[in-house]
Phi, psi and omega in degrees: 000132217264135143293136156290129175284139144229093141009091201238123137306125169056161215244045177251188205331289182324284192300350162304292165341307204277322180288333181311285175312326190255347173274328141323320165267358155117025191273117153329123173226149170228123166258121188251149165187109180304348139325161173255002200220155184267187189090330182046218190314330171291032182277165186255159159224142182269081157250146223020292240218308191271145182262106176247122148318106199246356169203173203353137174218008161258139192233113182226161154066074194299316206295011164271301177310317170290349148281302152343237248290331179291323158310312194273352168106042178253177189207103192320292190316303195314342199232344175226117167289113177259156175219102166322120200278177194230303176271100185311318164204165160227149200236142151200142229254310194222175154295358174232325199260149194222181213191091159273140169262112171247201179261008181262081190350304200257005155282318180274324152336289181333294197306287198315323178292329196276329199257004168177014156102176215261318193293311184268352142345270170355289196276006162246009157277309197291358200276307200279329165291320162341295202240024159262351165253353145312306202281344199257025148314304200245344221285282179305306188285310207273300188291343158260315163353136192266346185247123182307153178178126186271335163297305171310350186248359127321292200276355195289352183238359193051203203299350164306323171277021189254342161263328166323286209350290165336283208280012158262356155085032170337300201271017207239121164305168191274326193293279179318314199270005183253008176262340159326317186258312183260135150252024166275137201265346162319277208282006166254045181219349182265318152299319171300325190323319215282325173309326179297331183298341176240039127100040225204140138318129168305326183254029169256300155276162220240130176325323182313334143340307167320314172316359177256339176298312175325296174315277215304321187298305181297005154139136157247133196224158172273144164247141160275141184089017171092124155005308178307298211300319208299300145347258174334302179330304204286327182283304196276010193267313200292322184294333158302328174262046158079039186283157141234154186246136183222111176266191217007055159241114173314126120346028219301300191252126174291153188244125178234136183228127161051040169085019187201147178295119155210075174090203216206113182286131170263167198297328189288008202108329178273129194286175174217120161253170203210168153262302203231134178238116162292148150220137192268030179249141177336176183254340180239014142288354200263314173301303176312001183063033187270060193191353192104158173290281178351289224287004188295011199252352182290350174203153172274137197297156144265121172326156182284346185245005159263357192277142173289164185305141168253209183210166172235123153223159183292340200000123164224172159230113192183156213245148205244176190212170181102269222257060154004049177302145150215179219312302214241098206235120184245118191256116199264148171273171181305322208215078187308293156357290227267339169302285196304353193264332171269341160312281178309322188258336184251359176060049180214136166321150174310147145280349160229073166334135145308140198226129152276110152224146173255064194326114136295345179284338210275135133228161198308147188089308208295118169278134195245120184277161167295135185136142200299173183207178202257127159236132169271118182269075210235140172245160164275119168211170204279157188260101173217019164326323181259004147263358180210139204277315150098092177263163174326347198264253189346282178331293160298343142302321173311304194305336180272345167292293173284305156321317182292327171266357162273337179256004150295326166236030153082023159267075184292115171241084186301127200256120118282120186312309188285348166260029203193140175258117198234139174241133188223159185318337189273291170320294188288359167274322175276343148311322183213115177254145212070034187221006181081321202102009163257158227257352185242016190086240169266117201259174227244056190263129170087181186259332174266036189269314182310330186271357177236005157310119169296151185255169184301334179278145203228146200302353191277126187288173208058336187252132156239175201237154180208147181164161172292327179261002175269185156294093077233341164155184191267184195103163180306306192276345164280342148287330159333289208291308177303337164279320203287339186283292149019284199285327178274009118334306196270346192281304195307328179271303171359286194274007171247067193284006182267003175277310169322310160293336191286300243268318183296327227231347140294351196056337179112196212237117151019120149261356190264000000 
């Protein structure tokens, strides 16, 4: 008996996910990706010798991937090594004064009580009930939903959920609603942060936001072999149930007949026929019609001033001095304000960054010898990659400006050329194209910014969409959820073909 084929663009998280799950179920799956490497935004970069995890590196909300593999009769753990971290990051402000967050609740009160006294203690116990009934709020109507809808997350409770409403804090900026709790402005500015996981201002995104401090409180865990391993899992599990993945083969077209996706012509000519297609690529290559005409009605483009934050980063390999590392370390500039305000307003690198580094060597217990070790060095920057060139100048400056402030808080990092990778927006606008470079989509500015991300389902009947820039929003396990929603969409009409004709006969299903 002939399988439904299905066609999936590109092989990063989502569309692995997608592939894992619809291959496990008996589906032909082909995976296309034009890279010559997997992962998408979850890339390694090679300098000389070391593989630096170079694009997400916090690993949370383990219990998605574990349910995936359990769906397919698997035991996750059986495929990914995790290693609990016991200090989720550390932050500083200055060269003496830090902050750890860890994963033990009252180890972190403790820190906090110590670093600003027993009133803002306080006002991180009321932080953290909050902003675990935020999330566990949204958990079912919103973050499994395969579609955004501020009326589905109303009815999923009728009018209890119309009372609910007030406490995801829609309507509250994250910057404001975080002065409820901390009047020390460190800490409202090390909570505000967690707005940035979604490529968005703290004083800009809606409190509802607040809910990733919750995700980190429930464990941040380490992979061995690096973020990439999770990638390969995910690669070598679809591939066990006979998916294939064929990498540096290009995308030109989604190919649609008689209204509905059926596969995909590659830049070389060749066709793939399909029953059904994911695409696992922004939405606003999709929009932009780098996919074809037919498929530009499957999403709607993002405006330039709605696009989420891009990054400038470092891949270094170097031996560091100073500075008390652990895995995940955060160096704040002085004037948090005035950073979002040359991102957003003024489209310009900061002139004083927030510095993300991330020691890959470091893990809990691991001693670490003197001698260089691998670092992601990363800044917040505007996604204006595809108008602006980031010349040699620009770039070393940038880099003396975020060096200077990692070594202003006593963190010395020697920049060798020949050891260091430098990405700049203009690089992840030719990675990802039509996107500026930027890495979260749309970013999550106003309380109906959540709501205009597009869901898997799309006005082409066949063609869905996954992705860091669809729903429920970016990062790893939420491009996850957005593969794993994809596929069980897709299963679900698969086995419905009058839901396709009605969807045809209907123009389709909303994407606004």
């Amino acid at each position: 008996m002939p399988r439904d084929r299905v066609a999936i663009v590109g092989a990063g998280v989502a569309g692995l996910v997608s592939a894992f799950a619809l291959a496990a179920r008996g589906l032909d799956v082909t995976v296309v990706e034009r890279s010559t490497s997997l992962g998408g935004k979850m890339r390694q970069v090679a300098v000389g010798p070391s593989l630096i995890d170079s694009g997400p590196t916090v690993f949370t909300m383990r219990w998605v991937f574990e349910e995936l593999f359990a769906a397919a009769g698997q035991n996750f753990a059986d495929h990914v090594c995790l290693r609990p971290l016991e200090v989720l990051a550390r932050h500083a402000w200055d060269e003496h004064t830090r902050l750890d967050l860890f994963a033990e609740d009252e180890r972190t009160v403790e820190a906090i009580g110590d670093f600003a006294g027993a009133t803002e203690a306080d006002g991180y116990r009321a932080f953290c009930r909050d902003t675990k009934r935020i999330y566990d709020i949204l958990e079912k109507p919103f973050l499994r939903a395969s579609q955004p809808s501020m009326g589905g997350l109303i009815g999923a409770d009728g009018f209890r959920g119309l009372i609910r409403l007030p406490q995801i804090r829609p309507f509250s900026s994250m910057w404001s609603a975080l002065g409820q709790y901390f009047s020390d402005p460190r800490l409202r500015q090390l909570f505000g942060r967690y707005a940035t996981y979604c490529g968005s201002s703290p004083f800009l995104a809606p409190a509802t936001l607040m809910l990733v401090a919750h995700v980190e409180r429930e464990g941040v865990w380490s992979i061995d072999g690096g973020m990439h391993a999770l990638a390969r899992a995910l690669a070598d599990g679809a591939k066990s149930f006979g998916a294939t993945i064929r990498y540096g083969q290009e995308v030109s077209e989604v190919l649609v007949s008689c209204g509905r996706a059926g596969g995909v012509r590659l830049a070389s000519g060749e066709r793939i026929a399909a029953d059904a297609v994911i695409m696992n690529a922004d939405v606003g290559a999709v929009a932009n019609g780098l996919f074809g005409i037919p498929a530009r009605r499957a999403a709607a483009a993002i405006p330039r001033r709605a696009r989420s934050l891009s990054a400038m980063t470092w891949s270094v390999v170097a031996t560091p001095a100073g500075f008390p590392l652990r895995r995940h370390n955060v160096f704040f500039s002085g004037d948090y304000a005035a950073e979002f305000d040359d991102i957003f307003a003024r489209d310009r690198l900061p002139r004083e960054p927030t510095v993300y580094v991330c020691a890959q060597d470091r893990d809990e217990g691991q001693a670490i010898a003197n001698g260089p070790e691998k670092f992601l060095v990363l800044i917040n920057a505007p996604a204006n990659g595809d108008r602006h060139a980031y010349d040699t100048a620009e770039v070393e400056q940038c880099a003396q400006r975020t060096f200077g402030v990692l070594k202003r808080r006593g963190l010395q990092i020697q920049r060798q050329p020949d050891a260091m990778q430098v990405t700049t927006p203009a690089d992840f606008n030719r990675m990802f194209p039509a996107t500026g470079g930027a890495l979260y989509g749309r970013s999550s500015h106003g309380w109906t910014a959540s709501f205009q991300r597009p869901g898997v389902r799309t006005k082409i009947p066949g063609l869905y969409l996954a992705g860091g820039s669809t729903h429920p929003g970016p990062g790893v396990p939420m491009a996850a959820l957005a593969g794993r929603s994809a596929a069980a969409s897709l299963l679900a009409d698969l086995t419905s073909p009058k839901s396709f004709r009605q969807m045809a006969m209907r123009g389709g299903m909303s994407t606004r």
